[in-house]
C-alpha positions in Angstrom: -100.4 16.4 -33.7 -101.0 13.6 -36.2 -100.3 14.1 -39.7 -103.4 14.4 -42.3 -103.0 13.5 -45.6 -105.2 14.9 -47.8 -106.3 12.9 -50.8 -108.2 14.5 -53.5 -109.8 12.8 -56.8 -109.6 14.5 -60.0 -111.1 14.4 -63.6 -110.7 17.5 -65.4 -110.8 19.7 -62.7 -108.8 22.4 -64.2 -111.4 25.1 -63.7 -111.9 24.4 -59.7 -108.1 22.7 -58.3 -106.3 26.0 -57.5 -108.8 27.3 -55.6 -108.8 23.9 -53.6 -105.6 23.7 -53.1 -104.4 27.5 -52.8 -105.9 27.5 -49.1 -104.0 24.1 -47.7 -100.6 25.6 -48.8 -100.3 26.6 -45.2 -100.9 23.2 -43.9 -98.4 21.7 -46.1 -96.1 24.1 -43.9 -97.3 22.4 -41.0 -96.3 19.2 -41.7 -99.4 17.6 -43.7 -99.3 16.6 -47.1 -101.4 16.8 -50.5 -102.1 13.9 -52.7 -103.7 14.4 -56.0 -105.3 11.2 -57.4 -106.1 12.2 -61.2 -108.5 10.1 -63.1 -106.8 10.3 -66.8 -107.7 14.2 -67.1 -107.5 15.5 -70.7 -107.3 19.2 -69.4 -104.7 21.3 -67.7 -105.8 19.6 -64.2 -102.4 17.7 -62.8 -100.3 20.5 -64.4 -101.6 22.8 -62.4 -102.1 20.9 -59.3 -98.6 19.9 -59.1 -97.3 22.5 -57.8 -99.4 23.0 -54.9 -99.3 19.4 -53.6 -96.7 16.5 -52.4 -97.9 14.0 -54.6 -99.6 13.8 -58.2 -100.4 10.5 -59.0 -102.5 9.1 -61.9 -105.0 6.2 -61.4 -107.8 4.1 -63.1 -110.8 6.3 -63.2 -113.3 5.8 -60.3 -113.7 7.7 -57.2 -113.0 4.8 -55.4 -110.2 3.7 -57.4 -108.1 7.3 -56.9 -108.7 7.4 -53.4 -107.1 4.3 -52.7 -104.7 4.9 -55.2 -104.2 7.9 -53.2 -104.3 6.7 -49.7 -101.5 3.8 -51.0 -99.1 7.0 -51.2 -100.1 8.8 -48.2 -98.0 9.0 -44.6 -100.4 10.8 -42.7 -101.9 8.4 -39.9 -104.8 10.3 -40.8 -106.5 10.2 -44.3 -109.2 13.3 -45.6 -110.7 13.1 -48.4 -111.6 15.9 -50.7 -113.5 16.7 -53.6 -112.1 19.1 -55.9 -114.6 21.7 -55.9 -114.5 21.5 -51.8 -113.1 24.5 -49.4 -112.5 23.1 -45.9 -112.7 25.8 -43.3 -109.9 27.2 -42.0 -109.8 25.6 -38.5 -110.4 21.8 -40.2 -107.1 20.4 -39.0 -107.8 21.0 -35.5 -111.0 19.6 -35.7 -110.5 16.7 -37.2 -108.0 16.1 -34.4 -110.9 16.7 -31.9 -113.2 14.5 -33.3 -111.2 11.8 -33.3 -110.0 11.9 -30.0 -113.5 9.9 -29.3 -114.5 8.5 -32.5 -112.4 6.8 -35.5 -113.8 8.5 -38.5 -115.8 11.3 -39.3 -117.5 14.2 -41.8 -117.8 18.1 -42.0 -121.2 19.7 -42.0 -122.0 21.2 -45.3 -122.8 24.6 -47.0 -123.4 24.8 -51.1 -122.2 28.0 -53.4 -125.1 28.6 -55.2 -127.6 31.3 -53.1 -131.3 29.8 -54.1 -132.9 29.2 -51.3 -134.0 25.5 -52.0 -130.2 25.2 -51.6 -130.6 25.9 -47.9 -132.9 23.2 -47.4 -131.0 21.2 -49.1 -127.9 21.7 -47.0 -130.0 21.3 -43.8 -131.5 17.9 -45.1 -127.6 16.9 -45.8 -125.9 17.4 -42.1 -129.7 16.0 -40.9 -129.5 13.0 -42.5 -126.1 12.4 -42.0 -125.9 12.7 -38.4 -129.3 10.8 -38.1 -128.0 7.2 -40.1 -124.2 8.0 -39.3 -123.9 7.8 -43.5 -121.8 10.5 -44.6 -121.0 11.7 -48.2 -118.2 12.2 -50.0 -119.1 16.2 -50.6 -118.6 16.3 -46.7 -114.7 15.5 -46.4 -114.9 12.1 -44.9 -112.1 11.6 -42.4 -110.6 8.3 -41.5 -107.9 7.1 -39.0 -105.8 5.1 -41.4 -105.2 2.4 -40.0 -108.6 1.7 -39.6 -109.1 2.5 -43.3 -105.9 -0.4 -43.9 -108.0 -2.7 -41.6 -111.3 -2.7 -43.2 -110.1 -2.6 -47.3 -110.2 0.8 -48.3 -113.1 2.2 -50.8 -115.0 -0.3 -52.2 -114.2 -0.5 -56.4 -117.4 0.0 -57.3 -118.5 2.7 -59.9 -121.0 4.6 -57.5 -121.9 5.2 -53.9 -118.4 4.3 -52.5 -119.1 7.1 -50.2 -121.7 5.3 -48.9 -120.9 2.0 -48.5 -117.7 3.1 -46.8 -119.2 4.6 -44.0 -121.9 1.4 -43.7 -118.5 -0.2 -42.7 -116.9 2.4 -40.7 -120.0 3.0 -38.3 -119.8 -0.9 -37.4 -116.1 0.6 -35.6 -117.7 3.8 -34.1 -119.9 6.5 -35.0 -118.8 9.5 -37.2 -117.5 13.1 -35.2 -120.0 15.2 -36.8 -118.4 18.7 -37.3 -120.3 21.1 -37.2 -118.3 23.9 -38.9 -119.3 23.6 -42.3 -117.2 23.4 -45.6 -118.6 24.2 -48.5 -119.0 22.4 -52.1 -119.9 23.5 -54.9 -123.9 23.6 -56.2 -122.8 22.9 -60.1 -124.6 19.5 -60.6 -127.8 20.8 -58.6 -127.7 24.2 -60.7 -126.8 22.7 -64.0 -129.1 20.4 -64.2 -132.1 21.3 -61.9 -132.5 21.6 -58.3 -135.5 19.4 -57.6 -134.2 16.8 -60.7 -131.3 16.2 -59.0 -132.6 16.1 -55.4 -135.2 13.3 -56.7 -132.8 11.4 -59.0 -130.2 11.4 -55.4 -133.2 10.0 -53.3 -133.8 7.2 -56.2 -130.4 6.1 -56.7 -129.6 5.8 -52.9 -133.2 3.9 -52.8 -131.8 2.0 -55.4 -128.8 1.1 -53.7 -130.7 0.1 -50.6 -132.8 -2.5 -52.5 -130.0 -4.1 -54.1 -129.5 -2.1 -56.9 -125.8 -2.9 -58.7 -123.8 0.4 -58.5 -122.8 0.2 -62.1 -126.2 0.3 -63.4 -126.9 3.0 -61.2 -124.1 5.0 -62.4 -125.3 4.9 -65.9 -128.0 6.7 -64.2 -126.0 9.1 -62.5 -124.1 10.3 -65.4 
């Protein structure tokens, strides 16, 4: 079985990491290993992830940034990445290790916390979408053989959509292994500041994007 490192960006995650990480303990015992990529958190976030992975590492701010910071430590020949407010399900290992038996990267189906049902629609549009265009998201646990990953540069440093402009790249090498089992992420941002706001502020940035659009300025929408 190949080992999976699993690299997971953080800024001021204190409320969410344990609960991430509390679950992959087992697969540490297995032989895969836990990298923490911390952003410059000002809370309590790498002291309490420390314990419960291999590596804690800090890095310029950036989800792109961390990630390769991250994947620069790993020794996995296979690289997950993870959000911090992510559970993977508990069979994820093995199929990762399926899906890649045909395909050189792929993504997790997704579920979301929160129990409105716009939420449900949302999740379908999500895995829909995704296995449609081959783009995956960085809420569904992109996958990557690394040394594919080496080969094509890592994550793009830019300061948004690095999730997507990763997988433009990757599906040139192969089409993603769409799991089907679903992980599930947390509905904060889509709770906290509006369902249908944030669905419609997504769909403009990515249109953005797709026109040309600079990531930076988009991120200034985005935060």
């Amino acid at each position: 079985m190949d080992k999976v490192s699993i690299i997971v960006p953080t800024f001021n995650e204190a409320d969410n990491i344990v609960a991430t990480l509390q679950p992959l303990q087992s697969l540490r015992q297995q032989g895969h290993e836990i990298i923490i990529a911390d952003g410059g958190s000002d809370d309590a976030t790498i002291k309490l992830a420390r314990p419960l992975a291999d590596h804690a590492i800090n890095s310029a701010r950036g989800r792109g940034r961390q990630m390769n910071s991250g994947a620069q430590q790993a020794g996995g020949d296979v690289l997950l990445f993870l959000h911090a407010d992510t559970l993977l399900p508990d069979n994820a290992i093995d199929l990762i290790q399926q899906g890649l038996q045909t395909k050189s990267w792929g993504r997790f189906d997704v579920q979301l916390t929160g129990r409105q049902p716009l939420l449900r629609i949302i999740e379908l549009m999500m895995n829909w979408r995704s296995r449609i265009t081959g783009i995956a998201t960085g809420d569904q646990a992109i996958f990557i053989k690394r040394e594919l990953f080496n080969n094509i540069g890592g994550y793009a440093d830019i300061a948004l959509m690095e999730d997507i402009a990763i997988s433009k790249t990757l599906r040139h090498h192969s089409r993603p292994a769409c799991i089907k089992k679903k992980l599930t992420t947390s509905s904060r941002r889509w709770e906290q500041y509006g369902i249908l706001k944030t669905v419609i502020l997504m769909w403009r940035l990515r249109l953005a994007y797709y026109c040309g659009a600079k990531p930076e300025q988009l991120s200034r929408l985005y935060r």
